[in-house]
Every structure is written in structure tokens, then in C-alpha cells.
C-alpha positions as protocol buffer text, in pm:
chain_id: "A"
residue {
  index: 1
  type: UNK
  ca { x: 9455 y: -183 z: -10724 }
}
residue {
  index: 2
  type: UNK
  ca { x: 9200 y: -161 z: -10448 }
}
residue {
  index: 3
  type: UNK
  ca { x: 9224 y: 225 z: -10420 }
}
residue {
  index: 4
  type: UNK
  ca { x: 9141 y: 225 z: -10756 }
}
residue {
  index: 5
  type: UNK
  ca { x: 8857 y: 44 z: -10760 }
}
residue {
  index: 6
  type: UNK
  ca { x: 8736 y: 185 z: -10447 }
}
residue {
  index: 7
  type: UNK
  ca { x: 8743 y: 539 z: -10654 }
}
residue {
  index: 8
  type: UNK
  ca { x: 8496 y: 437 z: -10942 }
}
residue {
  index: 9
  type: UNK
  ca { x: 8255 y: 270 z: -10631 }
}
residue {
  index: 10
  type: UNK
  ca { x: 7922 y: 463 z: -10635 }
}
residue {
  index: 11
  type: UNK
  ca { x: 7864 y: 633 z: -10258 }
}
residue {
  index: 12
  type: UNK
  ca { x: 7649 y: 400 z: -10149 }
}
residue {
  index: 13
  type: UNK
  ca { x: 7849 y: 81 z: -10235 }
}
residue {
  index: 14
  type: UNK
  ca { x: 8202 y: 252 z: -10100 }
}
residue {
  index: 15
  type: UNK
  ca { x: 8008 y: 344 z: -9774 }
}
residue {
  index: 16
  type: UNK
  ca { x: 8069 y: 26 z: -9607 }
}
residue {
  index: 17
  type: UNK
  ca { x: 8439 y: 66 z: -9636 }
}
residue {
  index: 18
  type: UNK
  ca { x: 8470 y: 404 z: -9443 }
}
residue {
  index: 19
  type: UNK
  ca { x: 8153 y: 417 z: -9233 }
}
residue {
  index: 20
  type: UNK
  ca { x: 8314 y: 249 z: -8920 }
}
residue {
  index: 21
  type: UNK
  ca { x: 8517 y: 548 z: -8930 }
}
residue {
  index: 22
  type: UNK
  ca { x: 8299 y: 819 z: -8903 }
}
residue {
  index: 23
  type: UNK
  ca { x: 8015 y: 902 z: -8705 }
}
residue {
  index: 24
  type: UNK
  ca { x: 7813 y: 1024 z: -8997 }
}
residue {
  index: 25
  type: UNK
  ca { x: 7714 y: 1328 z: -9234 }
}
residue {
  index: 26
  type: UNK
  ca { x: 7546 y: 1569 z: -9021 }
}
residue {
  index: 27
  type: UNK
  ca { x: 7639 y: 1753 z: -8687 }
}
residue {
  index: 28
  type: UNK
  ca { x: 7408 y: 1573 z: -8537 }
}
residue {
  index: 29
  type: UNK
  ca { x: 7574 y: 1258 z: -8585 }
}
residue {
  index: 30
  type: UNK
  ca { x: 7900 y: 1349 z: -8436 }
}
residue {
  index: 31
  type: UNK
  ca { x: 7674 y: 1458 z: -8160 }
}
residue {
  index: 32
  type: UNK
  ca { x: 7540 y: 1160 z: -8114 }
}
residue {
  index: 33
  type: UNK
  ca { x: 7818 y: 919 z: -8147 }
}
residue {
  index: 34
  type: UNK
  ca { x: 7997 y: 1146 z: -7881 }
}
residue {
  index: 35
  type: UNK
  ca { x: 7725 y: 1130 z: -7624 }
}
residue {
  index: 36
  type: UNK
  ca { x: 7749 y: 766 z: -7690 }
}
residue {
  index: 37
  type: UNK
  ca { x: 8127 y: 728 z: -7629 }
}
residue {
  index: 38
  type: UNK
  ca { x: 8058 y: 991 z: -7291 }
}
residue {
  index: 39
  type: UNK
  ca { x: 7778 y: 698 z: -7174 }
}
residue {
  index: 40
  type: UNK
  ca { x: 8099 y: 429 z: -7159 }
}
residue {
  index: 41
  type: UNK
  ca { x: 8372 y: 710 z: -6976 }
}
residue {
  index: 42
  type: UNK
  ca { x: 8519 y: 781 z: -7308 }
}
residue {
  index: 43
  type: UNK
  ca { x: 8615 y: 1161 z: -7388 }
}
residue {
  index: 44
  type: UNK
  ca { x: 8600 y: 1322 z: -7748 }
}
residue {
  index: 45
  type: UNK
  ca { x: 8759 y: 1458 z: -8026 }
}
residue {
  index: 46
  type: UNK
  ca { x: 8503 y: 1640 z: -8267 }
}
residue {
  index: 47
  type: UNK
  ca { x: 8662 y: 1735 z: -8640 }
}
residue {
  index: 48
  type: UNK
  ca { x: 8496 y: 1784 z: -8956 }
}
residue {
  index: 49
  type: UNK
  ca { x: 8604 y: 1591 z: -9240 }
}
residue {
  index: 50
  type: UNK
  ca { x: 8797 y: 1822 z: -9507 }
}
residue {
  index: 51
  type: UNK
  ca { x: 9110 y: 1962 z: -9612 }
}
residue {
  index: 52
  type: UNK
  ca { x: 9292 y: 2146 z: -9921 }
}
residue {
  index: 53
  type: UNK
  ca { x: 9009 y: 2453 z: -9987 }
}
residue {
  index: 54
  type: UNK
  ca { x: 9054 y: 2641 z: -10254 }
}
residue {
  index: 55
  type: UNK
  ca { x: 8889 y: 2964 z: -10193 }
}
residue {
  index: 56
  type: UNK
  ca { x: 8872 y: 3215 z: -9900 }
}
residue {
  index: 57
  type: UNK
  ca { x: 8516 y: 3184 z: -9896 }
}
residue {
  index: 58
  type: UNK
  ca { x: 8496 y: 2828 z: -9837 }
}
residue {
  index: 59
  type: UNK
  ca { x: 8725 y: 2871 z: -9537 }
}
residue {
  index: 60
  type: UNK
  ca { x: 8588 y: 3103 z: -9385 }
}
residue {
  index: 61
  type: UNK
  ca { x: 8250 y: 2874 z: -9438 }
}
residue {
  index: 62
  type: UNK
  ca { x: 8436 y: 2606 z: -9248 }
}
residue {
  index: 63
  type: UNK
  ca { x: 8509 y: 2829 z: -8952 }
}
residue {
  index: 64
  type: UNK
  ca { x: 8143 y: 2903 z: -8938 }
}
residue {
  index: 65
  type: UNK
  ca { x: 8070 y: 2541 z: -8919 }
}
residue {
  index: 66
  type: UNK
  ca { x: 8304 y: 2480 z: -8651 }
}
residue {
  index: 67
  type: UNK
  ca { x: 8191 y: 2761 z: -8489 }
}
residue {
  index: 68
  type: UNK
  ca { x: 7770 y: 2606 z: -8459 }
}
residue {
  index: 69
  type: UNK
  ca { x: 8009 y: 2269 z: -8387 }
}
residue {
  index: 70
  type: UNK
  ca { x: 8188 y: 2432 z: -8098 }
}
residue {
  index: 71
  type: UNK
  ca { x: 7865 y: 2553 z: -7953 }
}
residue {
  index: 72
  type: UNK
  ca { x: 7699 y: 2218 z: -8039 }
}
residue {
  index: 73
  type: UNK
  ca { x: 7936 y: 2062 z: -7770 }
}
residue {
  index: 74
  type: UNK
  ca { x: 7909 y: 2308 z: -7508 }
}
residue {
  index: 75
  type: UNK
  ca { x: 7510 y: 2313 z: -7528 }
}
residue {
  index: 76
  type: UNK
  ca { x: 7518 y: 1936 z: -7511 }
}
residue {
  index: 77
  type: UNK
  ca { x: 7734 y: 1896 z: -7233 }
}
residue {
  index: 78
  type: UNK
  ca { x: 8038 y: 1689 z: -7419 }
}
residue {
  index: 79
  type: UNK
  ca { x: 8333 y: 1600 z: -7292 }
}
residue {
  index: 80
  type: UNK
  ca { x: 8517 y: 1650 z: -7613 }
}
residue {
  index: 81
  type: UNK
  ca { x: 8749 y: 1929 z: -7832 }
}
residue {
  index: 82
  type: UNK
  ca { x: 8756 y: 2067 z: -8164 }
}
residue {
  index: 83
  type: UNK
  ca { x: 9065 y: 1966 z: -8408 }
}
residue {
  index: 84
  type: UNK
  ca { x: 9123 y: 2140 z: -8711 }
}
residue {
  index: 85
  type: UNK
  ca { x: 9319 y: 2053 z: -9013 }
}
residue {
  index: 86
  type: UNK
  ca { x: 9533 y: 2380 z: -9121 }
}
residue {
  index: 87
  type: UNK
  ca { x: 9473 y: 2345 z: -9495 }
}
residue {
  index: 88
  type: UNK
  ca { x: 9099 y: 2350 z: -9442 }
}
residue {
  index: 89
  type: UNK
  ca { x: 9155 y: 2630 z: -9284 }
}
residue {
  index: 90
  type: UNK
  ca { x: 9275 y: 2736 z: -9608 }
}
residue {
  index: 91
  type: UNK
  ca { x: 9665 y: 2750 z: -9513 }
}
residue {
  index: 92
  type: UNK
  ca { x: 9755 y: 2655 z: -9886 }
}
residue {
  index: 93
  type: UNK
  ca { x: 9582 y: 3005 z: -9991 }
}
residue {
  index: 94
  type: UNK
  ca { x: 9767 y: 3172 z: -9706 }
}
residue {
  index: 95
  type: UNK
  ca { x: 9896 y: 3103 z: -9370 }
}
residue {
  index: 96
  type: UNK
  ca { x: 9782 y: 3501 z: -9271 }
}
residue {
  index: 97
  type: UNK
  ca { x: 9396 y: 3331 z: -9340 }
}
residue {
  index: 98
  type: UNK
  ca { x: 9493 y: 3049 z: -9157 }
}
residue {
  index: 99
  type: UNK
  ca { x: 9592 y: 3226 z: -8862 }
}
residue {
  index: 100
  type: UNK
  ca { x: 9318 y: 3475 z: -8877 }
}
residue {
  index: 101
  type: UNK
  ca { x: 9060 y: 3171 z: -8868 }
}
residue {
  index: 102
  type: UNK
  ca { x: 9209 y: 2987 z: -8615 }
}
residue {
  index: 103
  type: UNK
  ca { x: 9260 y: 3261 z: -8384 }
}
residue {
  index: 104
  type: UNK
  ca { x: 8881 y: 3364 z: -8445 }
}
residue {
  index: 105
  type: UNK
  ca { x: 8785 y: 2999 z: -8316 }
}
residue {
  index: 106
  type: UNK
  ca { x: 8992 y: 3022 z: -8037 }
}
residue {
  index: 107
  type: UNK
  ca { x: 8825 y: 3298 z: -7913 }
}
residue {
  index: 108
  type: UNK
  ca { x: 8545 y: 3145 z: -7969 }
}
residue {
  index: 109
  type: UNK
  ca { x: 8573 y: 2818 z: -7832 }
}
residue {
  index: 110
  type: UNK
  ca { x: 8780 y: 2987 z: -7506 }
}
residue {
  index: 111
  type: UNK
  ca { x: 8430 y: 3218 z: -7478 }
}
residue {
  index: 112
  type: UNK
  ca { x: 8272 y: 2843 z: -7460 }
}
residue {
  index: 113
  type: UNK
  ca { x: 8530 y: 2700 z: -7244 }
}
residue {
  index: 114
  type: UNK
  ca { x: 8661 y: 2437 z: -7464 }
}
residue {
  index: 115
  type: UNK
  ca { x: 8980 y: 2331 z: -7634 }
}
residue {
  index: 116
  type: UNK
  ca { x: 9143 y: 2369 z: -8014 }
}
residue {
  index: 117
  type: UNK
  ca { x: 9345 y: 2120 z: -8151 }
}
residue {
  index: 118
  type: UNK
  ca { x: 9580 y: 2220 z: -8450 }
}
residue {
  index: 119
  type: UNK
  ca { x: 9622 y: 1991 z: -8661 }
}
residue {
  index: 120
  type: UNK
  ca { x: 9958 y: 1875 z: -8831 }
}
residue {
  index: 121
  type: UNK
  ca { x: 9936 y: 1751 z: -9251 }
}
residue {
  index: 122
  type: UNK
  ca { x: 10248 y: 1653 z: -9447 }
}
residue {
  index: 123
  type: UNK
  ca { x: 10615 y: 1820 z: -9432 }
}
residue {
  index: 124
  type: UNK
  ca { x: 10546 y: 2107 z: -9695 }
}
residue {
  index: 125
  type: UNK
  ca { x: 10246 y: 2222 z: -9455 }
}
residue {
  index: 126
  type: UNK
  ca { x: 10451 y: 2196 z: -9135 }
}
residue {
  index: 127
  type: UNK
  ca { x: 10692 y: 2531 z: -9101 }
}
residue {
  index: 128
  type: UNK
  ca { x: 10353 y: 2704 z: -9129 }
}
residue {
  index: 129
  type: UNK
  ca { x: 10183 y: 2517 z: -8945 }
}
residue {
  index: 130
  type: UNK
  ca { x: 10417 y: 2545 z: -8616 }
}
residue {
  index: 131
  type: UNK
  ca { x: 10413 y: 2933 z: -8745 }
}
residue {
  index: 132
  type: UNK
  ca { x: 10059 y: 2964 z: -8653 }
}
residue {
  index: 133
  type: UNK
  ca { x: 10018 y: 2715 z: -8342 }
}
residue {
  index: 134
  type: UNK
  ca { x: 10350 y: 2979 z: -8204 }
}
residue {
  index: 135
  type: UNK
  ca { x: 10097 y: 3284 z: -8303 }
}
residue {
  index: 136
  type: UNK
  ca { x: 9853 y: 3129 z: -8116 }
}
residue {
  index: 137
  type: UNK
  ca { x: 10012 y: 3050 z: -7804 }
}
residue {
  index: 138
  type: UNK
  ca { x: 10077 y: 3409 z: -7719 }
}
residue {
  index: 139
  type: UNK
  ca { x: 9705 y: 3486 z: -7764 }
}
residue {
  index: 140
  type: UNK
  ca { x: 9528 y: 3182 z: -7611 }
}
residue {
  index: 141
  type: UNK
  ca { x: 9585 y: 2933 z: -7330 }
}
residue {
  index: 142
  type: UNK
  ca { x: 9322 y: 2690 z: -7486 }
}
residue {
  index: 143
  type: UNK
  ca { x: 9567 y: 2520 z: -7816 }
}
residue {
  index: 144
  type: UNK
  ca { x: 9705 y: 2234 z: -7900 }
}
residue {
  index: 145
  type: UNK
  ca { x: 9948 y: 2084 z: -8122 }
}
residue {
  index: 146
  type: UNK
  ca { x: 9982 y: 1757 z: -8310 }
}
residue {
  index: 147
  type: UNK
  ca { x: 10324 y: 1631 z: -8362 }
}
residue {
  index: 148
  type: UNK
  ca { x: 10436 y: 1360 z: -8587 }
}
residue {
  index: 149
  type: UNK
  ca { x: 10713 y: 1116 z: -8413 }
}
residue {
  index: 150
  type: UNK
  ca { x: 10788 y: 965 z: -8721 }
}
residue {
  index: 151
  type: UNK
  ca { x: 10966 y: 1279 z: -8874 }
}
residue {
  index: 152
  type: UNK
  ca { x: 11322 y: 1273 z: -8827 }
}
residue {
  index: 153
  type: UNK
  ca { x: 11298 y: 1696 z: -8741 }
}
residue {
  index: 154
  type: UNK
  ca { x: 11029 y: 1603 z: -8467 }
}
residue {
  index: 155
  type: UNK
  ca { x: 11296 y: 1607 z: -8176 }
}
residue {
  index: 156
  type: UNK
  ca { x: 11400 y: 1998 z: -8302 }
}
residue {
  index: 157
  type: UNK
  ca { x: 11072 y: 2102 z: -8342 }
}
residue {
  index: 158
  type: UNK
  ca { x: 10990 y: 2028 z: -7951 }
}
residue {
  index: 159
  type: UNK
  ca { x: 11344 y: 2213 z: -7914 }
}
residue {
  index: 160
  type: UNK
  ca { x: 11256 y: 2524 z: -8065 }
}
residue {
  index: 161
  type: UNK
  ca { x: 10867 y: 2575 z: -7901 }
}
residue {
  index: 162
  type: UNK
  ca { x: 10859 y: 2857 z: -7684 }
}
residue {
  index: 163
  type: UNK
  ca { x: 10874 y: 2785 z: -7309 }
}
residue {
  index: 164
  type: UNK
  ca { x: 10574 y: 2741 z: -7150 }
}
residue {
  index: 165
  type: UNK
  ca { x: 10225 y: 2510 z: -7127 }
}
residue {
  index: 166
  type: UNK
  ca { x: 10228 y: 2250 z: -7378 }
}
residue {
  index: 167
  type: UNK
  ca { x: 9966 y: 2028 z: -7482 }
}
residue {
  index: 168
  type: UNK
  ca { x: 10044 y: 1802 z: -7799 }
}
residue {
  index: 169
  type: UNK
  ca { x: 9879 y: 1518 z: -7997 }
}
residue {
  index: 170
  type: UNK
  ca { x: 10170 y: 1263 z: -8043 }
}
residue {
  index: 171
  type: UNK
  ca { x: 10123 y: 1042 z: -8349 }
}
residue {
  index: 172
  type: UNK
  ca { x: 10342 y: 845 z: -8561 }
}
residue {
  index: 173
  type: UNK
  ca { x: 10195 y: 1021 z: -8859 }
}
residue {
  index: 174
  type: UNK
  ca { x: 9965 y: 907 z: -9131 }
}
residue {
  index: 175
  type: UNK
  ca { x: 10155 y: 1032 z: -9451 }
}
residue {
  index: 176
  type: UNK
  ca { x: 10410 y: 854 z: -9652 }
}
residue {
  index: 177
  type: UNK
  ca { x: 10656 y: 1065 z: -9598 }
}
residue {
  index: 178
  type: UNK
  ca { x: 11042 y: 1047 z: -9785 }
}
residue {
  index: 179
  type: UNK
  ca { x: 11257 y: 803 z: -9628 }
}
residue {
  index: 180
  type: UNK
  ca { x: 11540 y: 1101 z: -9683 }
}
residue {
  index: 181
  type: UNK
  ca { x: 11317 y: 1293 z: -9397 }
}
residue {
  index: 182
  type: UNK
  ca { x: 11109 y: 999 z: -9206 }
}
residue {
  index: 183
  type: UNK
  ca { x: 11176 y: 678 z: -9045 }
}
residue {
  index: 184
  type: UNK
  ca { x: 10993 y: 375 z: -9233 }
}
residue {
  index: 185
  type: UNK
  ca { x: 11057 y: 91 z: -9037 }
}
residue {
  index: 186
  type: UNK
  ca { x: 10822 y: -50 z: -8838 }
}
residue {
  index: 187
  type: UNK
  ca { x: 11053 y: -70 z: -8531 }
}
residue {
  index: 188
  type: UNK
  ca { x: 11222 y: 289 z: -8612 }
}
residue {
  index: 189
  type: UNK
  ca { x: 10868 y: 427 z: -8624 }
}
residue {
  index: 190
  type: UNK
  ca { x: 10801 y: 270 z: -8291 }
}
residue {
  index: 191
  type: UNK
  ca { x: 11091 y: 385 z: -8127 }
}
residue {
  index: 192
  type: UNK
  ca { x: 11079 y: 758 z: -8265 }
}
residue {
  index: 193
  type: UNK
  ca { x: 10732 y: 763 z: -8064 }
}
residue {
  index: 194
  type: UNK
  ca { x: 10849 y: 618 z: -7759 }
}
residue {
  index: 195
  type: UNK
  ca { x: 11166 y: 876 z: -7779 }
}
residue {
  index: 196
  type: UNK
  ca { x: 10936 y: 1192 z: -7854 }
}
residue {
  index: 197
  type: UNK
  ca { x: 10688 y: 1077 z: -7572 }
}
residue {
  index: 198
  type: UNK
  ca { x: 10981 y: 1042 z: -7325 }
}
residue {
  index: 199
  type: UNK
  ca { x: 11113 y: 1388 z: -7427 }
}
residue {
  index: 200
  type: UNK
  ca { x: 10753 y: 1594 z: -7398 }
}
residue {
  index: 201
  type: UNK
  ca { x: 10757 y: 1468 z: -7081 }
}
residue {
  index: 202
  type: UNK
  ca { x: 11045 y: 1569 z: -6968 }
}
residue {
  index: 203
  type: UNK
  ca { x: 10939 y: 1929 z: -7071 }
}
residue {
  index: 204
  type: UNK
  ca { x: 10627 y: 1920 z: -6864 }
}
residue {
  index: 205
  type: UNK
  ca { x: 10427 y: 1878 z: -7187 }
}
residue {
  index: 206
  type: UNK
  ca { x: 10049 y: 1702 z: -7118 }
}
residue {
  index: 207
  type: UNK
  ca { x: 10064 y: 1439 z: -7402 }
}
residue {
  index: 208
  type: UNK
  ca { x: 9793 y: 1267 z: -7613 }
}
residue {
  index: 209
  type: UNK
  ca { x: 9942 y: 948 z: -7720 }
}
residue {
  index: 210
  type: UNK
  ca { x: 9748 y: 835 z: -8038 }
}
residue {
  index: 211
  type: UNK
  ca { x: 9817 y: 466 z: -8097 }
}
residue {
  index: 212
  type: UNK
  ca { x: 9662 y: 135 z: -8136 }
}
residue {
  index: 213
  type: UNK
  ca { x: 10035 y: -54 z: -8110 }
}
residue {
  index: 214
  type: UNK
  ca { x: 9973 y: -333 z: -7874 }
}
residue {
  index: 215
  type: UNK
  ca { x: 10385 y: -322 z: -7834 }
}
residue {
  index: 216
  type: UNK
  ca { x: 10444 y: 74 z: -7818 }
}
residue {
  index: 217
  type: UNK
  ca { x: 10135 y: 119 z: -7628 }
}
residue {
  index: 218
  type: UNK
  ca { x: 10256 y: -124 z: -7304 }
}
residue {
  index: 219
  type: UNK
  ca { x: 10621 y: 72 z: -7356 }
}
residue {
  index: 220
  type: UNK
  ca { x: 10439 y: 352 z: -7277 }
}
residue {
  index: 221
  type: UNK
  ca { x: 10232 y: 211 z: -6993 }
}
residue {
  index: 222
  type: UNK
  ca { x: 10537 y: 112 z: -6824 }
}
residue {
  index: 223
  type: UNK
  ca { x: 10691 y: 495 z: -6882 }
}
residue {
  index: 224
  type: UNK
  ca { x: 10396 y: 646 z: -6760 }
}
residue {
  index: 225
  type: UNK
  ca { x: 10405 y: 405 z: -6406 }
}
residue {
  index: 226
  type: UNK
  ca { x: 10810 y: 445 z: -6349 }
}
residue {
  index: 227
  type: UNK
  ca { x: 10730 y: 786 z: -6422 }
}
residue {
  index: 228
  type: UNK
  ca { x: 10451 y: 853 z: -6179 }
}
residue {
  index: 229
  type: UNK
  ca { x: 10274 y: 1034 z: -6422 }
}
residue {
  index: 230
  type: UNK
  ca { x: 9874 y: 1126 z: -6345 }
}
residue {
  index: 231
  type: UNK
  ca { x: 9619 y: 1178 z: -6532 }
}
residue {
  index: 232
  type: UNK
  ca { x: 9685 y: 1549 z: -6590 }
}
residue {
  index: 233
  type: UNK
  ca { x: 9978 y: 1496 z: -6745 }
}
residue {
  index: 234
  type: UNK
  ca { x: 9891 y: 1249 z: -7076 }
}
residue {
  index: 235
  type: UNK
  ca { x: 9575 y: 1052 z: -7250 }
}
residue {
  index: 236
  type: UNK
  ca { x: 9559 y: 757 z: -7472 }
}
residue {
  index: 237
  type: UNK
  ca { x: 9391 y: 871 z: -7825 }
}
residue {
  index: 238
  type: UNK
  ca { x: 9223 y: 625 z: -8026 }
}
residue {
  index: 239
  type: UNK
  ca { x: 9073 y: 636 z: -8316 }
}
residue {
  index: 240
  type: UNK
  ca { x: 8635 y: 612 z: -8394 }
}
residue {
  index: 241
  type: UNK
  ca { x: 8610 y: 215 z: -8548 }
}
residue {
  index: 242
  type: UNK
  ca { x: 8927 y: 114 z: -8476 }
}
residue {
  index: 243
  type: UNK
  ca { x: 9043 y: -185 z: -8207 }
}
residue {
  index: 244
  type: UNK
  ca { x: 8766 y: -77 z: -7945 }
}
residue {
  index: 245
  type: UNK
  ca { x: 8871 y: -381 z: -7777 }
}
residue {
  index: 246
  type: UNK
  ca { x: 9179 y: -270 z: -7656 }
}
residue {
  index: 247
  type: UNK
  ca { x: 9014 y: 82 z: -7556 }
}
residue {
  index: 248
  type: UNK
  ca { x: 8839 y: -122 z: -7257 }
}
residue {
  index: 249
  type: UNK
  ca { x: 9214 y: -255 z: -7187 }
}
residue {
  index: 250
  type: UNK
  ca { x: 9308 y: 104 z: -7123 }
}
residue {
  index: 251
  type: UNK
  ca { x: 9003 y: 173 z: -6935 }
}
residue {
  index: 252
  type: UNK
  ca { x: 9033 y: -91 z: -6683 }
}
residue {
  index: 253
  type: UNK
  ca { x: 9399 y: -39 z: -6637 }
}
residue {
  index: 254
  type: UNK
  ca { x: 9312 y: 351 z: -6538 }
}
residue {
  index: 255
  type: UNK
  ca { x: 9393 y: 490 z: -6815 }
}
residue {
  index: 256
  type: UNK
  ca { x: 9200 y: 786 z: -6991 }
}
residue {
  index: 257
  type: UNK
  ca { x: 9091 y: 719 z: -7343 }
}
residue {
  index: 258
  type: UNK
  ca { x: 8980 y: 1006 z: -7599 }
}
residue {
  index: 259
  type: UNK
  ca { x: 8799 y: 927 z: -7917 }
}
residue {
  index: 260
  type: UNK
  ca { x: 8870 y: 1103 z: -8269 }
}
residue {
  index: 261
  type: UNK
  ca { x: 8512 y: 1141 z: -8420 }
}
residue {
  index: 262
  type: UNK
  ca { x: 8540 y: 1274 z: -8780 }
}
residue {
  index: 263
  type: UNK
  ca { x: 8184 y: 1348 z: -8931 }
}
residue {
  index: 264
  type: UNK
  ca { x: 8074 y: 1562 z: -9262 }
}
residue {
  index: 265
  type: UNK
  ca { x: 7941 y: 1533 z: -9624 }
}
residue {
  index: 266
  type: UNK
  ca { x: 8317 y: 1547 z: -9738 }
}
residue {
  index: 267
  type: UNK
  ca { x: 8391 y: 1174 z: -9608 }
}
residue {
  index: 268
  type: UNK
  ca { x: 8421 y: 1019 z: -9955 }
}
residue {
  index: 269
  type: UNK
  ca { x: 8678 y: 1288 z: -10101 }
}
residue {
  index: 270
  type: UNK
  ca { x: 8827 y: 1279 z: -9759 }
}
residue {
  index: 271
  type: UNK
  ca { x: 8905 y: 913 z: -9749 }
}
residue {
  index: 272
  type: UNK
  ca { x: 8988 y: 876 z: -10075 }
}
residue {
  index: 273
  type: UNK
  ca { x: 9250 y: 1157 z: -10042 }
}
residue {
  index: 274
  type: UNK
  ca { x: 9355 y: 958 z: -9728 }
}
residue {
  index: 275
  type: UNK
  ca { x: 9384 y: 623 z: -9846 }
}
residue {
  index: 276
  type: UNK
  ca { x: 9598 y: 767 z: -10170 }
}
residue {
  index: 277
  type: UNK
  ca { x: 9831 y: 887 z: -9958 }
}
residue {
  index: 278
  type: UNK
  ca { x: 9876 y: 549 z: -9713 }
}
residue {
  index: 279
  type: UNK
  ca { x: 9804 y: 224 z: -9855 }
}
residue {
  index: 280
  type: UNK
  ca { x: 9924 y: 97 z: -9575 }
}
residue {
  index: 281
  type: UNK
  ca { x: 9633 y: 287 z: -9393 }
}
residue {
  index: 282
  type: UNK
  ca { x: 9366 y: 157 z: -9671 }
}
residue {
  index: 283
  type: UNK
  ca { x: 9502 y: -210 z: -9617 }
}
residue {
  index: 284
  type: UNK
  ca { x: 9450 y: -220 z: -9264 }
}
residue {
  index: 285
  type: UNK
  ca { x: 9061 y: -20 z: -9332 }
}
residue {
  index: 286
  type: UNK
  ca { x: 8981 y: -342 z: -9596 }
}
residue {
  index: 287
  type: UNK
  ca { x: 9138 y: -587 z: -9354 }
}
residue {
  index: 288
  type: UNK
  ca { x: 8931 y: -435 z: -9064 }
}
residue {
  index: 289
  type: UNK
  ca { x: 8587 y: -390 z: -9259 }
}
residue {
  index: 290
  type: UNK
  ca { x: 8630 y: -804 z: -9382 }
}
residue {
  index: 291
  type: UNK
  ca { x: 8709 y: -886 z: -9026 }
}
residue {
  index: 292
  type: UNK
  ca { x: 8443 y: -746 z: -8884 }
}
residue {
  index: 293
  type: UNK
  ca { x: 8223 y: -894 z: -9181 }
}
């Protein structure tokens, strides 16, 4: 019922409800917010909001805006990566296009000495998706993967990436997935994580863990300390807007903490798309936006 009156909300009045969660419309914004997060010791994640083109031309008009965003970051002396969803980059028309764009902003963004973050969507996108991050692998040393714990074929997946560097995203996953192919419990969903962490370690894999789980995230604390794990081995990903109190936990434990800052003109389509597919997610964003209120 909320989601749908959310979607008949002019702009201006739905605003409120996502703009905690964004750093704003322009590049410039993103910029900003970034150098912001850099002024407290927090590291960055830079995306722009969009998935699910239709048309070759308009991805291959996103990798030109990533491309001024890449460059954006390197003339402003961020600490912070690009991420890119694989169905903006027009997987759904092809994953040949896909892979052609990605590669082009690797080479790019290796020219400018940062990192590329491949994104992971839902389970029809994912075959594809591990398709081109493999592609990629053999042609860059500067990708990353995301990885949804969550998924009961998570575990396999790890199994069947090549040997060699690995440097993946872990999160539980955003999308309401079948309970025939995901855990839905709260408790299975926590343990899946833990589980997957555990095992990317074991490969020698540097892992982002994206989470704001008070519970999962002091499991992991302890793993990382009976582990003797450093700093170059794993990260703590948050999200922008979302329990920045516990970020300074983190911080004064030692612990690094990255920041996922979305920005672009496509945040109402995006969210909307977003919240359709999680309630759960849109819950917590109402619940959050009222708190803070």
C-alpha cells in the first residue's frame, strides 16, 4: 500500500523518502558527498543510479558517463571505485555489449588507476553476469565481483571461479528471490553470509562485507580477529544514509569502512524499481526517514 502511494507522489513530495540515500542528481554531487565521507577516513563507492536499458545507444551513453565519472575521481583525488550494474550496461540486450562495455571501462579506469566493481542483479541475470566478470579477469587485474550469500548456488559459484586474485562484494542480496533457490529466514540469511565470508577467505579472496547486522557484523569481527586477518584482506561496506552510527563503531574498532554513493537523474525510477522488488527494503527506508523525522 505504501509503494503504491509512493508511485503516484509528485518528485518533489517523494524526494524526502529516498534523498538520504543518494548523494544527489549531478556528478558533482557524488563528488561532493565523497570528498565529504574522505574528510571523516571513510573510502567510496561511486555508481550511477540505473538499470534495465533498452537500447544500445543508451548503454553505450552510460559508459560515457562513467567514463567523465571515472576521471572525475581520479582528478579529484578520491579514495573511491566505480560499480556498475550489468543490465545498465545493457546485458538484457546482450551479454557480448555487456562485455564489450565493461571491458572498455576497465581499460579505462586501469589507464586511471582505479577499480571496477561488477555488479550482481537477480538469478536470471547471474550466469551472465559471472560470464563476463570470468572474461574480464583474464584481461584486467583491476575487477570485482559482487556475490549474493543469500543464494543457495552462492557456495558453487565461489567453487567454479578461476584460480587466482579475488576481490568480491559479499551481500546478502537485495531481491526477493524464490524460496525454491534462496534462504528467507532471517537467521538462514545470516548464517549463509557468515558461511560465504568464512569460505572467500579461505581462498585468499579480499572481501567487502556489506552489512548493517549488528549480530552478523560482530560474528564477523570475531572471524576476522581469530583469523588474523589485516586490512588487505577485507572492508566493511555500508551503505550512503543508512546506520552511520554504527560506521564510527567500525572506525574506532580499526576497521575500514567504504561508502556506496549512488547519484543520477534516474533516482525516482530507480527506487521505485527497488522498493517493488523488496518491501522489506522500502519498510525499513519509511521506518528510517520517520525516525530520523
Amino acid at each position: 500500500m505504501v509503494l503504491a502511494g509512493l508511485s503516484i507522489l509528485p518528485s518533489a513530495a517523494m524526494r524526502p523518502f529516498a534523498a538520504r540515500y543518494f548523494a544527489g542528481e549531478e556528478l558533482s554531487d557524488a563528488v561532493a558527498k565523497l570528498r565529504e565521507l574522505g574528510a571523516k577516513g571513510h573510502t567510496g563507492i561511486l555508481d550511477i543510479l540505473g538499470e534495465n536499458v533498452t537500447t544500445e545507444v543508451e548503454a553505450r551513453g552510460v559508459l560515457a558517463d562513467y567514463i567523465v565519472a571515472a576521471k572525475s575521481v581520479k582528478e579529484n583525488g578520491l579514495e573511491a571505485y566505480i560499480s556498475v550494474k550489468p543490465t545498465h550496461f545493457g546485458l538484457t540486450i546482450s551479454t557480448e555489449l555487456a562485455l564489450e562495455l565493461y571491458d572498455q571501462l576497465a581499460s579505462a579506469c586501469s589507464e586511471l588507476g582505479i577499480f571496477l566493481r561488477v555488479e550482481m542483479e537477480d538469478h536470471p541475470t547471474i550466469d551472465a553476469t559471472l560470464e563476463i566478470f570470468e572474461a574480464l579477469r583474464k584481461r584486467h587485474d583491476n575487477v570485482g565481483l559482487v556475490l549474493q550469500s543469500r543464494l543457495f548456488r552462492t557456495p558453487a559459484d565461489i567453487e567454479r571461479l578461476a584460480p587466482g586474485p579475488l576481490h568480491i562484494r559479499l551481500v546478502k542480496g537485495i531481491y526477493l528471490e524464490p524460496a525454491e533457490i534462496a534462504f528467507t529466514g532471517v537467521e538462514d540469511i545470516r548464517r549463509a553470509f557468515f558461511e560465504v565470508a568464512k569460505q572467500l577467505f579461505e581462498r585468499g579472496a579480499f572481501v567487502s562485507l556489506a552489512t548493517h547486522d549488528d549480530i552478523l557484523s560482530a560474528e564477523l569481527e570475531q572471524l576476522i580477529q581469530r583469523e588474523e586477518l589485516g586490512s588487505d584482506r577485507y572492508e566493511f561496506q555500508v551503505l550512503l544514509g543508512v546506520r552511520e552510527a554504527l560506521w564510527a563503531v567500525w572506525q574506532k574498532a580499526g576497521h575500514p569502512v567504504r561508502v556506496y554513493v549512488p547519484f543520477g537523474r534516474n533516482w525516482r525510477a530507480y527506487s521505485l524499481r527497488r522498493l517493488g522488488k523488496n518491501p522489506e527494503l522500502l519498510r525499513a527506508i519509511v521506518k528510517n526517514t520517520f525516525r530520523r523525522g
